[in-house]
Each structure stands twice: as structure tokens, then as C-alpha cells.
N, C-alpha and C positions, 0 to 999 in steps of 0.2 A: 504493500500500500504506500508508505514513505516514497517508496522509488518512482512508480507511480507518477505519485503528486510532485516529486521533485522533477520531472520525464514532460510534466503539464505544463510543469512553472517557470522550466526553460523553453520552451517552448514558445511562452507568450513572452519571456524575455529577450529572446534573439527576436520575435516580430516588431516588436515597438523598437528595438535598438536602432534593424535595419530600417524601423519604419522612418525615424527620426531623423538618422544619417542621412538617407538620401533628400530628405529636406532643404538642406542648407546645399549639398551637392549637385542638388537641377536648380537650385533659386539661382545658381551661383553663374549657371550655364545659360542660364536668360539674362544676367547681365548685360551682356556685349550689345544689344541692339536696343535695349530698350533703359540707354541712357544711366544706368545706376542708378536709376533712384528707387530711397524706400521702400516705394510704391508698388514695386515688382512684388517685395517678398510678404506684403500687406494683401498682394492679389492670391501672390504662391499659399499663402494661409485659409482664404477661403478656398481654392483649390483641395487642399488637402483636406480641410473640415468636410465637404461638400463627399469626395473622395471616403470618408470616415463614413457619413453617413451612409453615404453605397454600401461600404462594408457590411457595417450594422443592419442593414435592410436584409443584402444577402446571408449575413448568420442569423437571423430571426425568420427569414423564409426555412433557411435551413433546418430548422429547430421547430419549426412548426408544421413537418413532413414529415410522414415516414423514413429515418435514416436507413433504408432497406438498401437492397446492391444496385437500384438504378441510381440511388442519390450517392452511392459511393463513389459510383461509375463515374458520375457528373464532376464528383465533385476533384477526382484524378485528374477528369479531361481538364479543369479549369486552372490547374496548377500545373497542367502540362503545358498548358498553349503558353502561361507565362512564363516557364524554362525555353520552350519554343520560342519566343519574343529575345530571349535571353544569346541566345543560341544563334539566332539571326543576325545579330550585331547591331538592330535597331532599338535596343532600349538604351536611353539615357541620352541618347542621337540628337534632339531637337532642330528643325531648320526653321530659324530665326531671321530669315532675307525678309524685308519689308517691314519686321516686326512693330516698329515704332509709328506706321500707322495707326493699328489698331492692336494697342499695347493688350488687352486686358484677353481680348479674344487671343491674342496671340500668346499668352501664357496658358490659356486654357488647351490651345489645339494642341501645343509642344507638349503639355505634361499628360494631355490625354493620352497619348502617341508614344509617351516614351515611359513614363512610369504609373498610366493608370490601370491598370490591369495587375498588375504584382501591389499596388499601393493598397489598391481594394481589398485584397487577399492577408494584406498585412493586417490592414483595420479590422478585418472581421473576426481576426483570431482570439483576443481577451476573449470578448463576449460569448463566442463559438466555442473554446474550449473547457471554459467555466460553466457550460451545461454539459457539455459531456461528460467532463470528470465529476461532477454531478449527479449522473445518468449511472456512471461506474459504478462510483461508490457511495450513493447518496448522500444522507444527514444535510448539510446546508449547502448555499450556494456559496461557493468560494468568489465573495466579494473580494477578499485580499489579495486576490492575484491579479486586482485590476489596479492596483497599488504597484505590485510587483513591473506590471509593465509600463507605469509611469516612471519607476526608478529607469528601466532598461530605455527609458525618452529619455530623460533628465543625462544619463550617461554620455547617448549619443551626443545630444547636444554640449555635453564639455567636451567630447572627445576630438570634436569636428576640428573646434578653433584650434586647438591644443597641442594633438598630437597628429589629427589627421591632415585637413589642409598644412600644414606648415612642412610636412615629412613627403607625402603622397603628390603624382602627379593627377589630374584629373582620370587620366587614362585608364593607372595603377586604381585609383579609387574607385572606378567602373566594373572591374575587373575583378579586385575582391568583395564590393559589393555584391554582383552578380553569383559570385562563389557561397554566400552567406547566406544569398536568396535560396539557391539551390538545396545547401542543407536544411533551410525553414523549409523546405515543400516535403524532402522528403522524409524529416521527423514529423511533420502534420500529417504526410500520407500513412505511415506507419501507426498514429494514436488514432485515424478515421479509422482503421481496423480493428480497434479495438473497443470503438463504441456497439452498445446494443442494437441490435436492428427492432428499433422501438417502432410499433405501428400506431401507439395512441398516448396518450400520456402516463406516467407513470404514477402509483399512489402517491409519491412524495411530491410529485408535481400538480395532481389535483388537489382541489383547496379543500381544507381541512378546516373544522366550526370555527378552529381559533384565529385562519389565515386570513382576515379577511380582504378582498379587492382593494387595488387604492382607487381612492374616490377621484372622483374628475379632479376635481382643486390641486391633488396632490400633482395628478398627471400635470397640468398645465403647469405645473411650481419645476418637473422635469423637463420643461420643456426653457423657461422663464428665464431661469438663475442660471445654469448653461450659458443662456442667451445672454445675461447681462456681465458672466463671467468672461465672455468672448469677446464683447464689445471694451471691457475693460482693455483687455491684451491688447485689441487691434489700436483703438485710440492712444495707449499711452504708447505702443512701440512708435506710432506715426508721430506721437508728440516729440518725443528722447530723439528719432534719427532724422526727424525734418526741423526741429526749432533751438536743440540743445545741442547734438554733438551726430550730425548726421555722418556715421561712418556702420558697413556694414555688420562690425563686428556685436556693435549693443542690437543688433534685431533679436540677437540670440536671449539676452538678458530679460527680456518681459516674456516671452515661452520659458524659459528657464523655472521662473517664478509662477504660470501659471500651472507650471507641472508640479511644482513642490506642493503649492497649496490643492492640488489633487491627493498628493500621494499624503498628506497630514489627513485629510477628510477621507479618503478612503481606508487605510493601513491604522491611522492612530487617530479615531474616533471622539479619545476621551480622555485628548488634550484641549481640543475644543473648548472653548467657553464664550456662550453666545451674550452673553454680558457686560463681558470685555472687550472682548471683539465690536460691540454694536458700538462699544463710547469709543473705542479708538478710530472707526468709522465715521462715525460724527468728526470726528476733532481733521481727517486725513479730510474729508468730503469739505469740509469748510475752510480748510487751509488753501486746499490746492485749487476749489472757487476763487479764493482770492488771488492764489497767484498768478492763476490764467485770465484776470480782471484788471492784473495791472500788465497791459501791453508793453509798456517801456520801461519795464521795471528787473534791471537785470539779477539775476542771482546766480551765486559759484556752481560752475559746471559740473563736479561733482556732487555739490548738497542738490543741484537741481535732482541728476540722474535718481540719486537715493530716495528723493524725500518721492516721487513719479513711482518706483517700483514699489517702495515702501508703502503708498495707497495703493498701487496695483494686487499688492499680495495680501491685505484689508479684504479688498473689495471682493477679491475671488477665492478668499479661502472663505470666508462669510459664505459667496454663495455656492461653493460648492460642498462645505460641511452640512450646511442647510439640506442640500439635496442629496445627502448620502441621510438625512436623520429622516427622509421622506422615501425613502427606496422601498420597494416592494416587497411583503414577505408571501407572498405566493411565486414559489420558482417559477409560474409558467409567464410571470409580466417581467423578467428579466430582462430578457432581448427588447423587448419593449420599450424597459426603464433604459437602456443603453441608446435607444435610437429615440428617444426622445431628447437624451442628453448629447448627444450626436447633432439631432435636428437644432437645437439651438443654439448649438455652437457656430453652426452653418449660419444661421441667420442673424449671428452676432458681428459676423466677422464679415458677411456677406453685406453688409448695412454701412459698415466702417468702410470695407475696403473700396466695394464699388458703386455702393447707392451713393454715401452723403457725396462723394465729389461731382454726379451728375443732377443730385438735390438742390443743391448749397453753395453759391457761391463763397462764400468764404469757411473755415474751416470752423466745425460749432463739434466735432467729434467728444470731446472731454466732457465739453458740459452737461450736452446729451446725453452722457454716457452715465453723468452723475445722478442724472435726473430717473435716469431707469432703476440706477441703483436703489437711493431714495426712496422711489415708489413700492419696489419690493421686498427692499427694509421694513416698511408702511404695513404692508400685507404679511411677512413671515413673524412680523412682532405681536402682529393685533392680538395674539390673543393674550400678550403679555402685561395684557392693563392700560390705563389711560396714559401712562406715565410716556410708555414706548412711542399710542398711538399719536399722542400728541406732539410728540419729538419729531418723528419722521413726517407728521402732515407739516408741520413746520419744516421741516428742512428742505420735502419736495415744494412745496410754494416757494422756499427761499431759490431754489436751484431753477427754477421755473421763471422766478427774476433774476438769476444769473445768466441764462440764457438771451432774454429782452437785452440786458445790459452788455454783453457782448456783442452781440448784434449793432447796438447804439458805438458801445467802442470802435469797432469794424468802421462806422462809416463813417465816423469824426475824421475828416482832414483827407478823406480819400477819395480820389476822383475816379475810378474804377476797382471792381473786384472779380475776378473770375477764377473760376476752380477747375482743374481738369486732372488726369491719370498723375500728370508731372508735378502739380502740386497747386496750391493757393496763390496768385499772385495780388496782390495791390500796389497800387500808383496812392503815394500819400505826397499833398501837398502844407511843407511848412517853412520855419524862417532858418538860417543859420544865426551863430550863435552874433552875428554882425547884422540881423534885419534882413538879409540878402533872401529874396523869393528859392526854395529850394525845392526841389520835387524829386520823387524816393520810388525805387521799384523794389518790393520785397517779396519774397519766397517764402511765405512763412513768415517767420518773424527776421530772416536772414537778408540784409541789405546786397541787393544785386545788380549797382547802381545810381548814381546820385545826378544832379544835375542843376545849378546857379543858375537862375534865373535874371542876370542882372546886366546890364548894359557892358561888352567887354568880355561876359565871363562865361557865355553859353557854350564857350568851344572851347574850353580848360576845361581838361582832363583830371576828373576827382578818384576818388577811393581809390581801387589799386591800382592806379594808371598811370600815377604824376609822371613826370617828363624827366624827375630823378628816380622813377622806380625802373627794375629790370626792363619791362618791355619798353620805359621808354626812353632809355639806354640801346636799344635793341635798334629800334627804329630810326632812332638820332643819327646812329654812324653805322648802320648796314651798305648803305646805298651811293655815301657820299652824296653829290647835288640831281642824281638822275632819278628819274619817275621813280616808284619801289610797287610789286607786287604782293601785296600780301594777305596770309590766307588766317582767320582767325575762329576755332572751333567755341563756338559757347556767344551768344550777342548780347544776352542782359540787355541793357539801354543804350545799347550801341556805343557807347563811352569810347571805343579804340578808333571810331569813325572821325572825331576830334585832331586826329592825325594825319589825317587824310589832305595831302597836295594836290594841284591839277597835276593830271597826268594818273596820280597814281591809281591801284585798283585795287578795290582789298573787298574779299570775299569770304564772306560767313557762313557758318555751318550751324544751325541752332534745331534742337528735336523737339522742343516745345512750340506748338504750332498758335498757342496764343501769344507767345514772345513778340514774334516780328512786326502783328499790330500796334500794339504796346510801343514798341521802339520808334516803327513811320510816324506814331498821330499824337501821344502824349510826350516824345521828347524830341530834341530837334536834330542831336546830333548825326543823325543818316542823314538828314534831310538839306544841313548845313554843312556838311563836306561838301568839298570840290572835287574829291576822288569818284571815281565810279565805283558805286555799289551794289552789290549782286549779294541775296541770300538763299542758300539751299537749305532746305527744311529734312527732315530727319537725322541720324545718326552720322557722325562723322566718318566716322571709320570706312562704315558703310558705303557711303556715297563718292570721300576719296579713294576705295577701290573700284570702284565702279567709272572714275573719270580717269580723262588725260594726265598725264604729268602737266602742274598748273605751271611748274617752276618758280613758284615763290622765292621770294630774298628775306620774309618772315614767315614763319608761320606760328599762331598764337596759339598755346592747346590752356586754353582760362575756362574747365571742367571742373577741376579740383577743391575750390574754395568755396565754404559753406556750404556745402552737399554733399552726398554721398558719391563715394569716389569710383567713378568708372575703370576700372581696371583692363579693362579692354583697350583703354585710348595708355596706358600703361607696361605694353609687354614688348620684346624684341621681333616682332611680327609686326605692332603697331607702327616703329620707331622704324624698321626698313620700310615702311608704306610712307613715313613724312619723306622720308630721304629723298624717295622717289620724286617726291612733288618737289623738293629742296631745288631753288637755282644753285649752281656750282660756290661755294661761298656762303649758302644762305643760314638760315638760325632758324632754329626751336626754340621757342619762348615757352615755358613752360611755369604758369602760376600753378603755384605751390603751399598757398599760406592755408595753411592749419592749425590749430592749437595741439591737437592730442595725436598726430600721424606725423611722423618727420618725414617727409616724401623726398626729401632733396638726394640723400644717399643713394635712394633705387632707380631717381632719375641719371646720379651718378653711373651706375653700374650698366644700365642699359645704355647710355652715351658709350662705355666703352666695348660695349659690347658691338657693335657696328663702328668701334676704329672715329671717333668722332670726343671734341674735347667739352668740358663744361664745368659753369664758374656758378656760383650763389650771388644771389643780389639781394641785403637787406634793408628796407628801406623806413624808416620811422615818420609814425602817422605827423598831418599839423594840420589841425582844425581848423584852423582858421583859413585855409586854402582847399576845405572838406578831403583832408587826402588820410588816409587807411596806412595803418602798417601793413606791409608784403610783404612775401617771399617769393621771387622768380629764380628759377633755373634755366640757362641759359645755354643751348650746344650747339655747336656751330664746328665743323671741319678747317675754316678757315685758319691759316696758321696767325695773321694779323688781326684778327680783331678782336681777341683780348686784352693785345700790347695795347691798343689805343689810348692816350689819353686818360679821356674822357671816361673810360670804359677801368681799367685797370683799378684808378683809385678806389670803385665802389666792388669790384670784382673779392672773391673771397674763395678759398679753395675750400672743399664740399668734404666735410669728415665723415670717413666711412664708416660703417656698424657694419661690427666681428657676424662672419656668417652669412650676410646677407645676401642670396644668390637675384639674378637677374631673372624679369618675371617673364615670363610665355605668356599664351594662351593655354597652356595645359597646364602649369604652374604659377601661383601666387600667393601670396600671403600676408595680410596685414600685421600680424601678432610682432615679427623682429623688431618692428619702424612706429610699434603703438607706445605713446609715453605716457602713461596715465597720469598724473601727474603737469601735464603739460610743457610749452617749450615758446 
């Protein structure tokens, strides 16, 4: 018996591991076209919930059939076809050409295609083996080894950042993945044989006088707190990797946290205390209202990250304790209880990821999200006295004016708002700290862009651009006094158009297809050069393999700063594709400035990896001329134009980090070049 249940318990341990790993391992493979941002692995999440729930449907069909030798048959064939899928060299494959059209569909069709068939298979095993072993050896439903396979999530996802991206190529991690799948199918083939060929329910699974049904209320509370648990993760991961510290590696850190406070509600019941939990709920629910209330109100990058997860892990162990203290004591509403917690995680995440941004023009995900909580704090307390009821109906009104008042914040000072896959943008107009008319285009809360309105000053070059920062050191003395072609990925508010001579022609690459409006009609700098200007819309990468050699004498790659970091526009594939477009002589301008990722080193190593040299440029902010501290990276083959002047004094040679190899497309890793701490 022991052996048995130890035979079960790995079982659903190696599904959830594999399940997990490959998470971050195809989010990571839709990068390259669809821009790096957040938003991918915010879609990748309802992807996978959506995918869960399939699971769940098919282990509660399956559980609700005769498990006789057709369903055996069946259930072989289904684990064959995805060794088959395996076996073909099409899993994990995804063809991502166009993707950034149609970002969202185009995450759905790739992971259909390449991991939904084995994913489903994975999802449905907790649920499916914990009635069979059930079905064995009866007595209770082994709730705990649905604990078990949140440890064997919680694993993967340390494992990924840690040991596995940073060691493994993609290929290599394809490869042994695949191998792990293989033994998942045929240790699950081996324990389907060893289930009864049950044709009806068993006594332990009909209800017994004292078992009794859960009532609707309970059902819908299985469907609810899920739901508002899901919404949690999606909101606060999209807040942490779009407004605070947008780098791929924290996407992992709000999942991380949504899996512990599973495995405390399901595995350890009765640590719980919903007493405590409700006041620290209060106290996280009305802090972080306030914080997201004050728009310009900055706080430390780290207390920010902490105090976001810290209500994160409130809010979802609250409600997923809740819904393990409302679980069904009839084995037959099991698979049930499981796809209803399935269904609202789907619609939690399904709401976050890709309703509010076709909803809402600007971004209300937290608020909203607090306000669900609220209301079903409201409902899980009531029967806990006036004291409870009357806390939470105050706090849902409170959060219900929290919402009005962000909305009113939103539209103070701003003269457009729009929302889309790539993020929130607003156009705010106000003064500098001199009176001077100023006007702001933000990402979030992430400035991408500024621009002085004042007689003289409309075609100065602000934030990271001044004319003593890297690029425009770059552009100063590239060219000497002839036209300059140049090519620059990423346009914000057209800011590097500012530079723009007659003659010259400088050519944008931008994947946010609401940018470029933005840039022609509320700022002037495309419109005020002299240069001729052209912008291609989609993915860089993309679209300069797809064109001629431009022969640029600059090309700008300004992707990296206050976003999430495109790694694709980052590897030794990328960096032979600029060379290409390179006139003989010409520069990669490469911004750089980050707080917590020291990028200069890796742009280092892949400079020398193509036989090409490269200097650091740091440059200190001065307000009063609205100019941003930067960091540019700068390579160029030329053997004179470091020596220059002009160029030399702010030049600085680039310290390596021990270890650090040059990145691919099959290989990379943030974890060597991450400074927590900052820099």
C-alpha cells in the first residue's frame, strides 16, 4: 500500500514539475516577435489556466465512465499521439513570423501547436489520479497530493531561473523535457492498469446520510475565490513587471507565491486563521489602494516588489484556504470541485490578461481586482457577525471609490489614453520645474519620452537623448558634415527625430501600432525634422531580416529601458543581422539604462563576438534641461572613432562579469547581469 501511494505521489509530482517547467520554457520562445513584453506571459497564463481546465474536464469525463478496456484503450491512444507529437520534432517548435500583429491569437495558435496536447495530459493528472488511488484503496480522497503537486510547480519554477535557463540550451531543454514527458506517460500508463474496471460508482463514492451534496453557494464560492485568486496573480504580476521593475525574471515571483498559498490551504489546513488573515487583508487592501492612488508618488523598488507580493499572498491564501474549508465531502463532486477551481482561475486570469486591455482604456486591473476581493471577503465572513459584515460592506464601497478616483486621476493633465496587448499608454500634459509647457508619453507609469513646449526648445533633445549622452555622441561624429543614414528600433515620441538634418534619413522600427499616432499628432518632433522619415511597424528583428541591407552609419537598438527586455534584439544572430544593415564604419547605439540588469557587459561580449569594438557612455540627469541619467553602449568596427575627441573623454571601458557567456537565440540568461540591489 505505502508503495503504492508513494508510485501515485510521484506520479502527480513529475506532472506538475514538467507541467511548470515548460511554462516559462515556451513563454520564453514567444518572446522574439512579440516585443518582450509582460504581456506575453500574462496571455501565456490564461493559456495555461484555460489548458488546466481542459485537463480537468477530461479527468472528470474520465471519472465519470466506465474505466473498462475501451477507456483504457482511449486513454493509451491519447498519451501516444503526444509521445507521437514528441517524436515528430514538432513540439515546442512554434512559428512566430507575423506574430506581433495579432499578438494574443498568436500565443494561443503557437502553444496550441506545440505544447497543448501533452499540457492537457499534464493538468489532468492531480485530479485523475486522486480518484483512482481512491478507487484502489479507498477510505478518503487524497486531497494532499494536490498539495504535493503544487510543491513539484513551486520546484519547477525555482528550478527554471536557477539552474535551468542559466546551464541549458533551449534545444538541450527541449530534449530533456521531452524525455520526462515520456516517462510521465509511461508511469500513468502503467497505474491506468491498475485501476478497477469500475462500471458504476463505488459505495465509498455514493453518498452516505452523513455526506451530504455541496449546496449551490458552496459551488459558486468554487468557482469565485479561484476566480478572484487568479485575478490577484494576473494584476499584481502586470503591476511589478510593467510599473516597478519590468524584467522577465519577477513574472516568476507572483506564481511562485500563488502556489505556496495553495500548497499552505491544501497540505496545512490548520495553520490557517481566518481572523488574522481577514485584519491583515484589511490593513494590505487599504495600503496598496492608497498606493496605487498616489500616481507620482515614488517608492523603493524593493519595499515596492515586497509590500505587491506580500498582499498578493493575503489575498490568495485567504481565498484559496476558504475554498479548500468548502470542498466537497462526497468523492463523487471531486473532479467537479477541481474544474470548478480550474474554471475560475481561467476567468480570473482570462479578465486580467485579455478583457480589461480591450475594456479599458487605461489600466484599473488592481483596483478591480481589490474590489472582487472585498466583495467576497463581504460574502465568506457574513456569517461571522455584524462586526465582519460591516467591515467588508465598508471596504467594498471604499474600493468602489477607489476605482471612481483613479479613473478621475487617469484623466487629470492627460490628453489621450489608450490601452492595447503592448501596454497603457498616456500623453500627460504639465509644467517643468521652470513654467516651461511640457508634455509626457508614459507606458504605464514609465516615462517614454518628454517634450518642451517653448519657443526655441521643441527640437532639444530631452531624457535619454541629450546631445552629451551616448547616442548623441554617436550621431555628433559618425558622419563628419555628410547626410547620415540612420536606423533606430523602438520611437516613443520620436525624440531621436530632433537630430534629424536635410538630407538625412533615419528610419524607425516601432511594434506598438498605437505609438506612431501618438508621435505624428500629439508631439512634433517627426513632424519638425528636416530628415526624411519612414516608420515600419512590427518587430525589428523581424522586419530587418526580411529587408535590404539599409547600410546605416547609426543604428539605435533604444528597446531596453523601462521594459521588459527583449532578448531577441540581444543574441549573436541578432548582432550579425545589424552588421549587415551596418555602412562600413557605422555604430550600434545601444541604450542600456536599467536599475537592477547590468546589460553593458553582455553587450560587451557579443560586440566581441563578431570581431567589433565597444565603449560605455554615462551620462548624469539635469532637470532643468529635462535630461534623464543613461547608459549607452556603443560598437562600432571603426578603428577611429573612439580616439575622437569628443568621443574619448566620455568613453569608458565596459567591466566584465566572471562567467558570463554571449547570448544566442538558443541560449540566455538574465540571472549572471541581475543586481538586486541595484546599480
Amino acid at each position: 500500500m505505502p508503495s503504492t501511494r508513494s508510485l501515485y505521489g510521484f506520479a502527480i509530482f513529475l506532472s506538475a514539475f514538467l507541467l511548470f517547467l515548460v511554462e516559462p520554457m515556451s513563454a520564453k520562445q514567444l518572446l522574439p516577435a512579440l516585443g518582450g513584453s509582460s504581456a506575453v506571459w500574462l496571455t501565456c497564463l490564461v493559456f495555461f489556466q484555460l489548458t488546466l481546465l481542459l485537463g480537468y474536464v477530461y479527468a472528470h469525463w474520465l471519472t465519470r465512465h466506465p474505466f473498462n478496456r475501451s477507456q483504457r484503450l482511449l486513454y493509451f491512444a491519447v498519451l501516444g499521439l503526444a509521445i507521437a507529437l514528441l517524436a515528430s520534432q514538432r513540439l515546442l517548435h512554434p512559428d512566430l513570423s507575423q506574430g506581433s500583429e495579432h499578438p494574443v491569437t498568436t500565443i494561443f495558435f503557437a502553444l496550441t501547436l506545440t505544447i497543448g496536447l501533452p499540457f492537457l495530459l499534464l493538468g489532468s493528472t492531480s485530479p485523475l489520479l486522486q480518484i483512482w488511488l481512491f478507487r484502489k484503496q479507498g477510505g478518503q480522497v487524497p486531497y494532499r497530493l494536490f498539495a504535493l503537486s503544487n510543491v513539484g510547480s513551486l520546484l519547477a519554477l525555482i528550478a527554471y531561473p536557477t539552474l535551468v535557463e542559466p546551464h541549458l540550451t533551449l534545444k538541450l531543454q527541449r530534449l530533456l523535457w521531452a524525455i520526462g514527458f515520456i516517462v510521465y506517460a509511461v508511469l500513468c500508463a502503467i497505474l491506468s492498469r491498475q485501476v478497477p474496471a469500475i462500471t458504476q460508482a463505488t459505495p465509498q463514492e455514493s453518498a452516505a446520510p452523513t455526506a451530504l451534496p455541496a449546496s449551490s453557494a458552496a459551488k459558486w464560492l468554487w468557482f469565485l475565490l479561484p476566480m478572484a485568486a487568479a485575478m490577484q496573480l494576473s494584476a499584481v504580476t502586470s503591476h511589478i513587471t510593467s510599473n516597478i521593475a519590468a524584467i522577465p525574471l519577477l513574472w516568476i515571483l507572483p506564481l511562485a507565491v500563488y502556489l505556496i498559498t495553495f500548497i499552505l490551504a491544501f497540505e496545512f489546513p490548520r495553520l490557517y486563521r481566518r481572523s488574522i488573515v481577514v485584519r491583515l487583508m484589511v490593513v494590505m487592501l487599504a495600503s496598496l489602494g492608497y498606493a496605487i492612488s498616489k500616481m507620482d508618488t515614488s517608492i523603493p523598488i524593493g519595499l515596492a516588489i515586497l509590500f505587491f507580493l506580500f498582499e498578493c499572498f493575503i489575498a490568495c491564501l485567504f481565498c484559496h484556504a476558504e475554498t479548500y474549508a468548502l470542498r466537497p465531502r462526497r468523492p463523487s463532486e471531486t473532479t467537479l470541485f477541481y474544474l470548478l477551481v480550474a474554471a475560475g482561475g481561467v476567468t480570473g486570469t482570462f479578465f486580467i490578461g485579455i478583457a480589461s486591455p480591450l475594456i479599458f482604456a487605461a489600466n484599473y486591473d488592481l483596483s478591480i481586482t481589490f474590489l472582487v476581493t472585498a466583495v467576497l471577503a463581504l460574502v465568506v465572513t457574513w456569517p461571522d457577525g455584524w462586526g465582519q459584515r460591516l467591515l467588508w460592506a465598508t471596504g467594498s464601497v471604499l474600493v468602489v471609490f477607489l476605482n471612481f478616483a483613479l479613473h478621475a486621476a487617469y484623466k487629470q493633465q492627460a490628453l489621450l489614453e489608450t490601452r492595447n496587448f503592448y501596454g497603457s499608454l498616456r500623453v500627460k500634459e504639465s509644467v517643468t520645474h521652470e513654467g516651461q509647457p511640457l508634455r509626457s508619453l508614459l507606458n504605464g507609469t514609465i516615462q517614454h519620452g518628454n517634450q518642451i513646449f517653448s519657443p526655441g526648445l521643441t527640437r532639444t533633445p530631452t531624457t535619454y537623448y541629450a546631445k552629451d549622452s551616448g547616442i548623441g555622441l554617436a550621431l555628433a561624429n559618425c558622419c563628419a558634415n555628410r547626410p547620415r543614414n540612420i536606423g533606430v528600433v523602438g520611437l516613443g515620441a520620436g525624440t531621436i527625430a530632433a537630430y534629424g538634418n536635410a538630407g538625412d534619413r533615419i528610419r524607425f522600427y516601432e511594434i506598438n501600432p498605437h505609438v506612431e499616432p501618438i508621435a505624428r499628432h500629439l508631439f512634433t518632433y517627426l513632424r519638425d525634422s528636416p530628415a526624411a522619415i519612414t516608420v515600419t511597424e512590427g518587430d525589428a528583428r523581424t522586419s530587418l531580416a526580411q529587408e535590404a541591407p539599409q547600410h546605416f552609419d547609426v543604428l539605435v537598438l533604444d528597446a531596453f529601458s523601462g521594459d521588459a527586455i527583449p532578448l531577441h534584439l540581444l543574441t549573436t544572430e541578432a548582432l550579425r543581422l545589424y552588421q549587415k544593415h551596418l555602412a562600413p564604419g557605422g555604430i550600434l547605439a545601444f541604450h542600456v539604462s536599467n536599475q537592477y540588469l547590468n546589460l553593458a557587459p553582455e553587450v560587451a561580449q557579443l560586440a566581441n563576438s563578431i570581431h567589433m569594438q565597444s565603449m560605455i557612455f554615462d551620462t548624469a540627469s539635469a532637470d532643468a534641461r529635462g535630461e534623464f541619467r543613461s547608459t549607452w553602449v556603443l560598437v562600432t568596427a571603426s578603428p577611429t572613432f573612439f580616439t575622437q575627441p569628443g568621443v574619448a573623454l566620455i568613453a569608458a571601458p565596459i567591466t566584465a562579469v566572471p562567467n558570463l557567456r554571449a547570448w544566442t537565440d538558443d541560449y540566455s540568461s538574465l540571472l549572471p547581469i541581475f543586481e538586486p540591489t541595484g546599480h
